[in-house]
C-alpha positions in Angstrom: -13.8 0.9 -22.0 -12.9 -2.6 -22.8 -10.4 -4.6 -20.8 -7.2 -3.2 -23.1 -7.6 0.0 -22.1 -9.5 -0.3 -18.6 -7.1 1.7 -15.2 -4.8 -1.0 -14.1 -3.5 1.2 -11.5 -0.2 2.5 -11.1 3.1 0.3 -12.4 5.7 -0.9 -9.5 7.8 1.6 -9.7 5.3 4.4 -10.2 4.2 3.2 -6.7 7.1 3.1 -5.0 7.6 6.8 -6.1 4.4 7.9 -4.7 5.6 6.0 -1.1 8.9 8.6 -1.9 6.8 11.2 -2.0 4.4 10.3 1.2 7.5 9.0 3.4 8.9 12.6 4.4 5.4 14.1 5.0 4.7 10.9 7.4 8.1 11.8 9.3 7.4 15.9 9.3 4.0 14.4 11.1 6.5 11.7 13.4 4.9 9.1 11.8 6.3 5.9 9.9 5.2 2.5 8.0 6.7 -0.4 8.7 7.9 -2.9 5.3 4.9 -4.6 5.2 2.7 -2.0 5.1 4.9 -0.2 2.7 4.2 -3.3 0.9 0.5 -2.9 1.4 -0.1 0.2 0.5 2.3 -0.3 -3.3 -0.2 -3.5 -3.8 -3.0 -0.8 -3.3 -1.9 1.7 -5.7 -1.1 -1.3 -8.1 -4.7 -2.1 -7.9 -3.3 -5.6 -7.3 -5.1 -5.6 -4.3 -8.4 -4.4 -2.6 -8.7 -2.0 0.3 -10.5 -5.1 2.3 -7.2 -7.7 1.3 -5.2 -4.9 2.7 -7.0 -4.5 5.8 -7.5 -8.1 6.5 -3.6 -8.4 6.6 -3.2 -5.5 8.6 -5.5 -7.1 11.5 -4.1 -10.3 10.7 -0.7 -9.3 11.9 -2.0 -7.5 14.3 -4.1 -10.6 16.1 -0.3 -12.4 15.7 1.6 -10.1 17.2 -0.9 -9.9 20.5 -0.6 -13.5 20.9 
């Protein structure tokens, strides 16, 4: 494949649907995400981001927020 026709991942709004899709099994299981994970996790499916940025945010945040 060259680089015309390589995966890019999904398109915004094709990964904000699949969030749509997740949100009510997360609350069935009492479970939510916060925006900025929400964020996070379109980045992901974007593939404008790697599963290492994403974690290094999340314990970034995290480190802040024990402060």
């Amino acid at each position: 494949m060259n680089d015309d026709t390589a995966h890019r991942g999904l398109t915004e709004a094709q990964a904000r649907a699949e969030y749509d899709r997740l949100a009510p099994i997360m609350a069935i299981e009492g479970r939510t995400m916060d925006e900025p994970t929400k964020e996070l996790l379109v980045q992901l499916l974007q593939e404008n981001i790697t599963l290492d940025d994403a974690l290094d945010s999340i314990l970034r945040r995290r480190a802040q927020t024990e402060q």
